[in-house]
N, CA, C and O atoms as a GROMACS GRO file, in nm:
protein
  424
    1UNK      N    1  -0.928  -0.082  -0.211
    1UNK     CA    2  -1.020   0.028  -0.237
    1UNK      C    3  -0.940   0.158  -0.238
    1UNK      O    4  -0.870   0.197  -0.144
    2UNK      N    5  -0.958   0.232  -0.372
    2UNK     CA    6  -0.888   0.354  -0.345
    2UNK      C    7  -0.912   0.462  -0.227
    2UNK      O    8  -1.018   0.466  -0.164
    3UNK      N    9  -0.821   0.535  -0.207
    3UNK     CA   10  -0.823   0.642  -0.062
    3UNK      C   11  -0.815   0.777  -0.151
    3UNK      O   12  -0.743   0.793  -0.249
    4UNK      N   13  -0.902   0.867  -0.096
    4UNK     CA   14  -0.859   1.002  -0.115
    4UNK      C   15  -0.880   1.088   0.022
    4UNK      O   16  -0.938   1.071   0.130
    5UNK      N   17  -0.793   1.202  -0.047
    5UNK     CA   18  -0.739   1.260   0.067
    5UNK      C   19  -0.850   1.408   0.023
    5UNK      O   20  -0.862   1.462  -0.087
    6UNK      N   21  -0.927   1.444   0.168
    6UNK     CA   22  -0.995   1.547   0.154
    6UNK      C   23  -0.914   1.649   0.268
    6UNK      O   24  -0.884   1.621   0.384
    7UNK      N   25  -0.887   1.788   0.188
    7UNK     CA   26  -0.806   1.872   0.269
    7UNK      C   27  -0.926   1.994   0.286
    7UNK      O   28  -0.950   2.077   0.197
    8UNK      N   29  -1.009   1.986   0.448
    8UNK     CA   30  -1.025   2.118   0.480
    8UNK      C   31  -0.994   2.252   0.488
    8UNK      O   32  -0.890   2.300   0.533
    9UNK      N   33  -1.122   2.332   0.427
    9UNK     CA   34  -1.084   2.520   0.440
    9UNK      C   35  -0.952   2.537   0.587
    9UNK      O   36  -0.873   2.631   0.578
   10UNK      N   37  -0.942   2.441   0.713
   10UNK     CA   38  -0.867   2.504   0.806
   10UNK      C   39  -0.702   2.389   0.840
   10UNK      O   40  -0.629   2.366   0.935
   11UNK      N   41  -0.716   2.342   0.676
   11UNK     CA   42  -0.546   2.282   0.666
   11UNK      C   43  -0.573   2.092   0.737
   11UNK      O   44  -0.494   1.997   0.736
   12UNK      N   45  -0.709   2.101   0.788
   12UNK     CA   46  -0.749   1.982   0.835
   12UNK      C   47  -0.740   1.832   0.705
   12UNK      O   48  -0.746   1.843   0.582
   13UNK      N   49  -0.732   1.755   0.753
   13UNK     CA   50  -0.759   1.657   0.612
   13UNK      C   51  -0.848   1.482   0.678
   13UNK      O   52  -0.817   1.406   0.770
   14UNK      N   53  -0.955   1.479   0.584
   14UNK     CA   54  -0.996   1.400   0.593
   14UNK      C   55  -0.967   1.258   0.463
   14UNK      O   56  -0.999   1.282   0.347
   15UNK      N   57  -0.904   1.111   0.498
   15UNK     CA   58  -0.913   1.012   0.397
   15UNK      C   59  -1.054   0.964   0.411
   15UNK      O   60  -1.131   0.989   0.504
   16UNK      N   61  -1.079   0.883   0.296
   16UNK     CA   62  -1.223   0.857   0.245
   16UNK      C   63  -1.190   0.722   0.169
   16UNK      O   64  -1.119   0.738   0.070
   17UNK      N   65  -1.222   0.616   0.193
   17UNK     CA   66  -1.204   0.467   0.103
   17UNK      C   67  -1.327   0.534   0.031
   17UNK      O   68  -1.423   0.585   0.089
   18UNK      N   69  -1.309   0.525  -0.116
   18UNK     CA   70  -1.376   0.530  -0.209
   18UNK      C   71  -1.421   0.417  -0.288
   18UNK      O   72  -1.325   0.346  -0.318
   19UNK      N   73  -1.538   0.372  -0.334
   19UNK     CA   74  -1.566   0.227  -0.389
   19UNK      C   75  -1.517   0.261  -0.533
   19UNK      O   76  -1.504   0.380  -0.565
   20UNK      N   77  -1.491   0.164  -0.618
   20UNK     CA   78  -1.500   0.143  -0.783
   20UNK      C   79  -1.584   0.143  -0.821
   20UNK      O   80  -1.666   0.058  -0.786
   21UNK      N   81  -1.618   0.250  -0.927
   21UNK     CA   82  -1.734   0.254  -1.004
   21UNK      C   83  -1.861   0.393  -0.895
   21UNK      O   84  -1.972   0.409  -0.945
   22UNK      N   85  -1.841   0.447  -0.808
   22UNK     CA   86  -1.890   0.556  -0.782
   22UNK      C   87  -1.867   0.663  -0.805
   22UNK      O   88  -1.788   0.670  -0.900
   23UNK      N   89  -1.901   0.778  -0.760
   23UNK     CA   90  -1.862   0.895  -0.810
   23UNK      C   91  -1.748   0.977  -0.663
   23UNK      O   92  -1.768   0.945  -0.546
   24UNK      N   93  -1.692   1.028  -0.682
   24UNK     CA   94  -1.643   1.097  -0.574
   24UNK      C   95  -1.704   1.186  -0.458
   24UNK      O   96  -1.685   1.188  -0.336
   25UNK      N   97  -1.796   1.269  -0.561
   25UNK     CA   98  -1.888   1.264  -0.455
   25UNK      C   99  -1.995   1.168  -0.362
   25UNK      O  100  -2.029   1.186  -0.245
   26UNK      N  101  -2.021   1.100  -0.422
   26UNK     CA  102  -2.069   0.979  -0.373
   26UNK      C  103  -1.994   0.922  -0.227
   26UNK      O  104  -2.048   0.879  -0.125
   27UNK      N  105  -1.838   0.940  -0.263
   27UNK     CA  106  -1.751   0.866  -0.142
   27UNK      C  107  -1.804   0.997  -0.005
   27UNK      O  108  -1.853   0.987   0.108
   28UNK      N  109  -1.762   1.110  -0.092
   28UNK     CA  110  -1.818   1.201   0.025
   28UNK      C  111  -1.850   1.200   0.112
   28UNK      O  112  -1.807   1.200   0.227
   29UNK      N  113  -1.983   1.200   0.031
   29UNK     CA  114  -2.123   1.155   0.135
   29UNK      C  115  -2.126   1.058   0.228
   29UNK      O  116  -2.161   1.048   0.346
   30UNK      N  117  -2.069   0.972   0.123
   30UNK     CA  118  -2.079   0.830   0.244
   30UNK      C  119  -1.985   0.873   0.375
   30UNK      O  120  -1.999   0.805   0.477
   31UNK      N  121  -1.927   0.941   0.376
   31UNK     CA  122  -1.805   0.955   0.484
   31UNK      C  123  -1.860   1.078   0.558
   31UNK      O  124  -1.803   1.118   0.659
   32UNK      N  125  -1.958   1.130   0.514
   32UNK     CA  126  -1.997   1.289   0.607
   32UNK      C  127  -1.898   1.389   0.572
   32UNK      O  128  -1.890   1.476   0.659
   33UNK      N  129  -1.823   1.405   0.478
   33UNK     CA  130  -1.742   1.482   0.450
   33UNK      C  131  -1.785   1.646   0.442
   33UNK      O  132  -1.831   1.690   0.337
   34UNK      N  133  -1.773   1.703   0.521
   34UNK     CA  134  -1.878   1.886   0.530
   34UNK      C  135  -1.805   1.955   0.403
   34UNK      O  136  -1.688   1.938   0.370
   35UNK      N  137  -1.886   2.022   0.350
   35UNK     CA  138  -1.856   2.097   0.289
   35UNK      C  139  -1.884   2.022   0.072
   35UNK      O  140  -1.886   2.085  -0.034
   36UNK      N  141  -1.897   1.889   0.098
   36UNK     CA  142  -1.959   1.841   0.003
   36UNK      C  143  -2.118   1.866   0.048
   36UNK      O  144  -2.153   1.819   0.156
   37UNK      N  145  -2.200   1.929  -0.021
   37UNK     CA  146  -2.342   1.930  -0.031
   37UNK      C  147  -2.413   1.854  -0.110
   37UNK      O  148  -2.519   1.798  -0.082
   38UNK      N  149  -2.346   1.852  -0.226
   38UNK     CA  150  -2.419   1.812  -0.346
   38UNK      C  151  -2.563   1.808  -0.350
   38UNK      O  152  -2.611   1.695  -0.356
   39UNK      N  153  -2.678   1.948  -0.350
   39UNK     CA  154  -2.768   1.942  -0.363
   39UNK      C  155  -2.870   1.884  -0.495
   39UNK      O  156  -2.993   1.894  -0.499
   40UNK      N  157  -2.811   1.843  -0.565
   40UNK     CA  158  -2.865   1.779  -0.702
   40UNK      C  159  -2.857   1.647  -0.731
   40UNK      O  160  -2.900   1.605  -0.838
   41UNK      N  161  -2.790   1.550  -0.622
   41UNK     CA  162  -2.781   1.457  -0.544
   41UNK      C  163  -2.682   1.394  -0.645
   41UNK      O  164  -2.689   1.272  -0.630
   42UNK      N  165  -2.556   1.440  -0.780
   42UNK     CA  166  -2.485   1.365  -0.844
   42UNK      C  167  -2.526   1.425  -0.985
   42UNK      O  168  -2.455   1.395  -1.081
   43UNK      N  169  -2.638   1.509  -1.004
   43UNK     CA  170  -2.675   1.482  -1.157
   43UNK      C  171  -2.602   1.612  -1.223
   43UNK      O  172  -2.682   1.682  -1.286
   44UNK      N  173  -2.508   1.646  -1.224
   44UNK     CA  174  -2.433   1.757  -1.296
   44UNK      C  175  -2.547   1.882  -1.295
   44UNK      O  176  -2.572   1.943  -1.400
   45UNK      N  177  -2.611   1.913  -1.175
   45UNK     CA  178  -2.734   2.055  -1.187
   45UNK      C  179  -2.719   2.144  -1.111
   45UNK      O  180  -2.804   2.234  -1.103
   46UNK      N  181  -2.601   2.142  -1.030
   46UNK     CA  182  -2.555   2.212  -0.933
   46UNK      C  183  -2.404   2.228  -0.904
   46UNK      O  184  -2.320   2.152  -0.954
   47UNK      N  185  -2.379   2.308  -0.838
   47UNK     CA  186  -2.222   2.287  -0.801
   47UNK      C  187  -2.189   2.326  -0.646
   47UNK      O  188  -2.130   2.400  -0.567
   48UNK      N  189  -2.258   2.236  -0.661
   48UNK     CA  190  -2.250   2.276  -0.437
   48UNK      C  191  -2.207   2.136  -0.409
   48UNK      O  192  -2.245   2.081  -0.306
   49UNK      N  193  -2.098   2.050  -0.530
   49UNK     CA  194  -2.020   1.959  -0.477
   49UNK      C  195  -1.862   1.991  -0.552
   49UNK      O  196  -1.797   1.899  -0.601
   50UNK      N  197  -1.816   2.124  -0.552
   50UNK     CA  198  -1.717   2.136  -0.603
   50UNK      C  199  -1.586   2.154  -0.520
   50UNK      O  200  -1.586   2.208  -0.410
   51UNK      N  201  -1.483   2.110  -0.574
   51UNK     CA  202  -1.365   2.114  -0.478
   51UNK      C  203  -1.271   2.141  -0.616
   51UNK      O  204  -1.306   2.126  -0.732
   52UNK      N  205  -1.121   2.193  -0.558
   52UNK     CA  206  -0.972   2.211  -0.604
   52UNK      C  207  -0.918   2.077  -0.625
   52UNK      O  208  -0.900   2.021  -0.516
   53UNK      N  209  -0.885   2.004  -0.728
   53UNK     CA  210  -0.792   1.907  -0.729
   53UNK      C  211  -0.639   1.969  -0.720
   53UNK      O  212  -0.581   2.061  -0.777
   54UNK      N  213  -0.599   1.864  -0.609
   54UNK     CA  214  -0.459   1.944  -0.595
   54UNK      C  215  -0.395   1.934  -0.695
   54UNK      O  216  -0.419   1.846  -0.778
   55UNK      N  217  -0.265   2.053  -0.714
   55UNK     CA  218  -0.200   2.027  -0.849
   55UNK      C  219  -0.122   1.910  -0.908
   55UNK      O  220  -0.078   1.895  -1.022
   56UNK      N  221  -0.118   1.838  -0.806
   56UNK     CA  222  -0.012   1.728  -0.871
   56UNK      C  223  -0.067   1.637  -0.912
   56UNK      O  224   0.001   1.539  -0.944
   57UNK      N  225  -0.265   1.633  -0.933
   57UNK     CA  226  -0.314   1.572  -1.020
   57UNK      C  227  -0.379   1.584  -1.134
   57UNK      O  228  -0.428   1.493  -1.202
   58UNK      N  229  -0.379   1.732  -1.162
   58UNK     CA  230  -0.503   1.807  -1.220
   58UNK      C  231  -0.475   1.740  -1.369
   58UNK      O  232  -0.572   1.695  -1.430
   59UNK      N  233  -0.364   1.735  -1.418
   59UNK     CA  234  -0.336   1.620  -1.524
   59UNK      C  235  -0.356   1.506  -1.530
   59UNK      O  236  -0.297   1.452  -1.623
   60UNK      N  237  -0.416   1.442  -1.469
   60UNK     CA  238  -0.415   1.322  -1.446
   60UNK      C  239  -0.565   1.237  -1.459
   60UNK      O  240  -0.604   1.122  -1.478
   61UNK      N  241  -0.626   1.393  -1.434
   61UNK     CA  242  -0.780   1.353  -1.441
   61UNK      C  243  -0.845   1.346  -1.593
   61UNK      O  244  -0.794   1.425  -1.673
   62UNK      N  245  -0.936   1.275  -1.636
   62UNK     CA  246  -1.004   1.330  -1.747
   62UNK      C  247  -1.053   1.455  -1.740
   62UNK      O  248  -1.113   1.500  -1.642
   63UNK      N  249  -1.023   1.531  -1.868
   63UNK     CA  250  -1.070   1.675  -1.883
   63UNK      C  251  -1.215   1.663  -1.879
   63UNK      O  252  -1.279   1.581  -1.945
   64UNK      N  253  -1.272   1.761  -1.787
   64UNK     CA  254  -1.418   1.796  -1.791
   64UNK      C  255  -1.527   1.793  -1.886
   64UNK      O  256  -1.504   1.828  -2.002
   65UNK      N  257  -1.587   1.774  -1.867
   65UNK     CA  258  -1.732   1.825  -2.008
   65UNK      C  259  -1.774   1.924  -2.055
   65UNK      O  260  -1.742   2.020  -1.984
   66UNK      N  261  -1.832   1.954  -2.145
   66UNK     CA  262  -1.878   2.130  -2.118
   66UNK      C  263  -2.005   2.182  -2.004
   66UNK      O  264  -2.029   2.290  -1.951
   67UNK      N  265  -2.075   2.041  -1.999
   67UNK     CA  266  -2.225   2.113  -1.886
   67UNK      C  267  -2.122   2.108  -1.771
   67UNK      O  268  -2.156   2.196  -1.692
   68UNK      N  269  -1.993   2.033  -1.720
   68UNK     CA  270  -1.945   2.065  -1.627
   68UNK      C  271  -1.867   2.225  -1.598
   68UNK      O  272  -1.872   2.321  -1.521
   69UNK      N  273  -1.790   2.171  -1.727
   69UNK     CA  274  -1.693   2.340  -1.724
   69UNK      C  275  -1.852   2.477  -1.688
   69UNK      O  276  -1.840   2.572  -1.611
   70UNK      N  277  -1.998   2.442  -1.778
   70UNK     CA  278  -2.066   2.579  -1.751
   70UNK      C  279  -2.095   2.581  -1.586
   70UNK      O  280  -2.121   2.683  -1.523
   71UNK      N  281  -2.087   2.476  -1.542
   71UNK     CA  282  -2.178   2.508  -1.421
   71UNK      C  283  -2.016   2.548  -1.317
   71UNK      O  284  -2.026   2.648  -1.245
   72UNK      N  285  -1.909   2.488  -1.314
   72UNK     CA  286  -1.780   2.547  -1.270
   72UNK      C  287  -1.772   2.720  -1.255
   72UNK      O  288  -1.695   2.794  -1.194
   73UNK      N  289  -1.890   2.745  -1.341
   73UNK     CA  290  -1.864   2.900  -1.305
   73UNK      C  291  -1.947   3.015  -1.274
   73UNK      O  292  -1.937   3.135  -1.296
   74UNK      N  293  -2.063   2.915  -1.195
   74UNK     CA  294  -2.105   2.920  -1.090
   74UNK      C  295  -2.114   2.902  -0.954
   74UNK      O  296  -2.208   2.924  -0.878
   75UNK      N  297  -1.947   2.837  -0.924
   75UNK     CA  298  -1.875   2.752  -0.763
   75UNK      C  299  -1.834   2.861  -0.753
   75UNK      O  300  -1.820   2.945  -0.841
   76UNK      N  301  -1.802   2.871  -0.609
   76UNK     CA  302  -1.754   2.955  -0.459
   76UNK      C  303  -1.579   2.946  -0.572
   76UNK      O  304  -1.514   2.848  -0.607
   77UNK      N  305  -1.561   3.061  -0.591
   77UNK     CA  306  -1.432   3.108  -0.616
   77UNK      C  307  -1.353   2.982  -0.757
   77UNK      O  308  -1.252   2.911  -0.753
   78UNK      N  309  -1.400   2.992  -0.807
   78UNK     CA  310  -1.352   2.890  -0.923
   78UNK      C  311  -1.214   2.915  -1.003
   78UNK      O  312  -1.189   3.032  -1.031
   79UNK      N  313  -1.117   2.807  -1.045
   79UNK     CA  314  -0.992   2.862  -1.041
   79UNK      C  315  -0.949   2.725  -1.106
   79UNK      O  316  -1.012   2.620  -1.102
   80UNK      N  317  -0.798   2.754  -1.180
   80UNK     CA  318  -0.763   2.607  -1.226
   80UNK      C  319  -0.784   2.467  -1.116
   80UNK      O  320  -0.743   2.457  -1.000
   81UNK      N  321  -0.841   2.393  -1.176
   81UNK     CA  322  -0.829   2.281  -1.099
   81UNK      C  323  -0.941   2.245  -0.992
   81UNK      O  324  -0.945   2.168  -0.896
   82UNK      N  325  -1.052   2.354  -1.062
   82UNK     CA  326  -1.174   2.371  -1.001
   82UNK      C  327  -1.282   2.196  -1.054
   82UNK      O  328  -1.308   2.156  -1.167
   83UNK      N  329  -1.306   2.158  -0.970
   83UNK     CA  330  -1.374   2.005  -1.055
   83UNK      C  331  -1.485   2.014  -0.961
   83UNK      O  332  -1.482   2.073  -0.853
   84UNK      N  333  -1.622   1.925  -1.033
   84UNK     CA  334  -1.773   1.868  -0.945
   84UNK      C  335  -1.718   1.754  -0.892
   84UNK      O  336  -1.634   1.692  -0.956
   85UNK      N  337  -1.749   1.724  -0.798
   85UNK     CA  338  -1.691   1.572  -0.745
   85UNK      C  339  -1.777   1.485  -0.809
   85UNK      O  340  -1.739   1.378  -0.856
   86UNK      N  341  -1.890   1.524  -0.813
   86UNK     CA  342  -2.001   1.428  -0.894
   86UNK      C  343  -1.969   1.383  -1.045
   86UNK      O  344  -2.000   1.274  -1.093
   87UNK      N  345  -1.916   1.464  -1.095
   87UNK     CA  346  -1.883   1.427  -1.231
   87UNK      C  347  -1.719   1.301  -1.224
   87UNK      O  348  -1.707   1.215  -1.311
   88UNK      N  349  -1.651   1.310  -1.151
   88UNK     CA  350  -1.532   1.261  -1.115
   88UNK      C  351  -1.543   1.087  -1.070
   88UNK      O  352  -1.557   1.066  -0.949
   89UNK      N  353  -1.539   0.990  -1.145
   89UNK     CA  354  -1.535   0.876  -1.103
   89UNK      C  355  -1.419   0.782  -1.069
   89UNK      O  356  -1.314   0.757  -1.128
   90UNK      N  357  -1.473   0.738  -0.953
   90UNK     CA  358  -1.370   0.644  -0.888
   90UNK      C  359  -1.313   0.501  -0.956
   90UNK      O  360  -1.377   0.397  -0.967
   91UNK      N  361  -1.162   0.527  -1.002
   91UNK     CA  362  -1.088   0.380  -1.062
   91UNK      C  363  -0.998   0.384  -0.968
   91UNK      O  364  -0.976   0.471  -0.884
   92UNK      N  365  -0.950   0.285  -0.988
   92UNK     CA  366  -0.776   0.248  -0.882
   92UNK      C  367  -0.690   0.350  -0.915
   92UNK      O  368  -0.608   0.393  -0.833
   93UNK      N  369  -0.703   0.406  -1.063
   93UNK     CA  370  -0.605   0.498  -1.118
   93UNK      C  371  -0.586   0.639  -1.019
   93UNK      O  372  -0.487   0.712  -1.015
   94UNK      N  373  -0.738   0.654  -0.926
   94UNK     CA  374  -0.725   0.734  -0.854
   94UNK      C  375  -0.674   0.738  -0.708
   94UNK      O  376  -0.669   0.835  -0.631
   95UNK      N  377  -0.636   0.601  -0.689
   95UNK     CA  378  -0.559   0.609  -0.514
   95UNK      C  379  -0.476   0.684  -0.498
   95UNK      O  380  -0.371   0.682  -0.563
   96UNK      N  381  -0.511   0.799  -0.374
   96UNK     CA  382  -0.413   0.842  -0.389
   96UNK      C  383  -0.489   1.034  -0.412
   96UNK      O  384  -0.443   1.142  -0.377
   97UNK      N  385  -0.590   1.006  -0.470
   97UNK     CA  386  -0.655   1.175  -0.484
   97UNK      C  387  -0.653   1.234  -0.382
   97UNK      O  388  -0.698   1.195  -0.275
   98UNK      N  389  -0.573   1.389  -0.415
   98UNK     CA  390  -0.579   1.503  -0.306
   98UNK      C  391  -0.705   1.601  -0.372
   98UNK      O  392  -0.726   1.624  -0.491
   99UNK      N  393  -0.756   1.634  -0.288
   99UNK     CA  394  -0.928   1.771  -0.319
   99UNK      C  395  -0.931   1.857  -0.233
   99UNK      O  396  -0.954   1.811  -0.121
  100UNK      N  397  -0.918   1.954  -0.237
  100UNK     CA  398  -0.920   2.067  -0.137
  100UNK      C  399  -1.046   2.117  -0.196
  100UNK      O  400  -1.088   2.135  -0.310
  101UNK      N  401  -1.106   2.137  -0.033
  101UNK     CA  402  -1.256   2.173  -0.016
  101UNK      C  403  -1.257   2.299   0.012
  101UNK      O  404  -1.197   2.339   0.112
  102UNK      N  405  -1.334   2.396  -0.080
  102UNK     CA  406  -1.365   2.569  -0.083
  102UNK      C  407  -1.365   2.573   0.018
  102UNK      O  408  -1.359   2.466   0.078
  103UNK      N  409  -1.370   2.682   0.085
  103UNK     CA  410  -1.454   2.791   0.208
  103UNK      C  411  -1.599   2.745   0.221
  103UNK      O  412  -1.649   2.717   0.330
  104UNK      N  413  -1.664   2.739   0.107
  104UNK     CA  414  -1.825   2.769   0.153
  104UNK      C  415  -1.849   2.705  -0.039
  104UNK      O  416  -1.766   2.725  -0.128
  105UNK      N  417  -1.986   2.628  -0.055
  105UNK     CA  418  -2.055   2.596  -0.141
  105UNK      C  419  -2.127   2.697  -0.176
  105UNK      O  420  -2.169   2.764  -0.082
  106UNK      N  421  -2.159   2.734  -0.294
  106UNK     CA  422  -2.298   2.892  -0.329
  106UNK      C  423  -2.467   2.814  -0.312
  106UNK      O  424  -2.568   2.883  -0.327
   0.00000   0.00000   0.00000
């Protein structure tokens, strides 16, 4: 099962076994991960599940959508490498994901 690595606003880091075929946010949740909210419970209508992919993957991911990129700029400080976790799905290709979690969700 892939692992990602969730890095807290205070340098803290939480891993997360993520299933195949969920969403990242999804693993989140399942793990209590703070600072994931995801008030729209996954459906791309919010962005109070957004995090930083660290840089040494931001290539690596599929490029975004456009309802993703519009709602990206409406997240807490948005910036390269700004992603919804909800939109972000879990393959093996991803063992190994670093996400740094904002300050604060809007």
């Amino acid at each position: 099962m892939p692992k990602l690595t969730f890095i807290h606003p205070d340098g803290s880091h939480s891993v997360v076994d993520a299933p195949v075929g969920k969403s990242v946010m999804e693993a989140a949740r399942a793990a209590d991960i703070r600072g994931i909210r995801a008030e729209c419970g996954g459906e791309c209508a919010c962005s109070t599940c957004h995090c930083y992919v660290d840089s040494s993957w931001i290539e690596r991911l599929p490029i975004a959508k456009a309802d993703e990129v519009g709602l990206i700029e409406f997240a807490w400080e948005p910036k390269r490498g700004s992603r919804l976790t909800c939109q972000l799905l879990v393959t093996e290709a991803l063992d190994g994901l670093i996400l740094h979690l904002p300050e604060r969700q809007l």
